[in-house]
N, C-alpha and C positions, 0 to 999 in steps of 0.2 A: 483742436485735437491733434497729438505727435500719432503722425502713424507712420515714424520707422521705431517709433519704439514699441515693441510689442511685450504684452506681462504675460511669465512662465511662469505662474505660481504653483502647478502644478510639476515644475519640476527644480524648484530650489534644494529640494533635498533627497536623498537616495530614500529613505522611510517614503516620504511623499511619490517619489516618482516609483517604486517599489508597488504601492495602493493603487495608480492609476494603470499602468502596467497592463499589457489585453490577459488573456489569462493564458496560462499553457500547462501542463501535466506533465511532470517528473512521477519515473519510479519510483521513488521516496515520498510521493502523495498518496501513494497507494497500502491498504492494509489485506491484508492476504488471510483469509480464514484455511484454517488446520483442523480436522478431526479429528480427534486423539480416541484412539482402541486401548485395551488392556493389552497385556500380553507381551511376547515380542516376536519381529518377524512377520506381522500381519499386514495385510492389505485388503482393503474389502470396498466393495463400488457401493454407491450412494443411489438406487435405483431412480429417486426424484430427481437427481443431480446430474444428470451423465457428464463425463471425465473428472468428477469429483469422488475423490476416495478419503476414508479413512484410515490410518496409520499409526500403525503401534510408535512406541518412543522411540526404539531404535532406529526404524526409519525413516519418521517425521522428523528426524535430528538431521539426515541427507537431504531431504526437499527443504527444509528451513537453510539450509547453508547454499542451496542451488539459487534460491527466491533473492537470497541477501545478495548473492553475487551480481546478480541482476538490476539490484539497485532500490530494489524493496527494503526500505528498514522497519515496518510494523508486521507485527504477526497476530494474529486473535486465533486464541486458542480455544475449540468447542469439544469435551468430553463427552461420551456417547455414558446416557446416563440409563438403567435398565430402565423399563416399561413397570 
């Protein structure tokens, strides 16, 4: 048995060494749920949810651009659908 020679097969190629990799979380892993209201100009808290609100389009179009800047690229969009 050569044992100065040791097998990396595990890291012959970036795909391959990419797969084995320990794991770590990027903002851009992350998807960011949104509540969308009618209306515009509104804001309204999510009583089940505390610091989560829902937001009219106008300015769920300012927290979607704050999120991005951050490093977040997915958004999920949930419309509030009547009762």
């Amino acid at each position: 048995m050569d044992l100065l020679k040791r097998p990396r097969r595990n890291r012959l190629s970036p795909a391959i060494r990419d797969l084995v990799q320990e794991t770590r979380l990027h903002s851009s892993d992350f998807v960011i749920p949104f509540f969308v209201l009618s209306g515009s100009n509104r804001k309204e808290a999510i009583p089940s949810m505390p610091g989560i609100y829902r937001f009219s389009k106008d300015l769920i179009i300012k927290e979607i651009e704050a999120v991005v800047k951050q490093g977040v690229l997915a958004i999920a969009l949930f419309p509030v659908i009547p009762e």
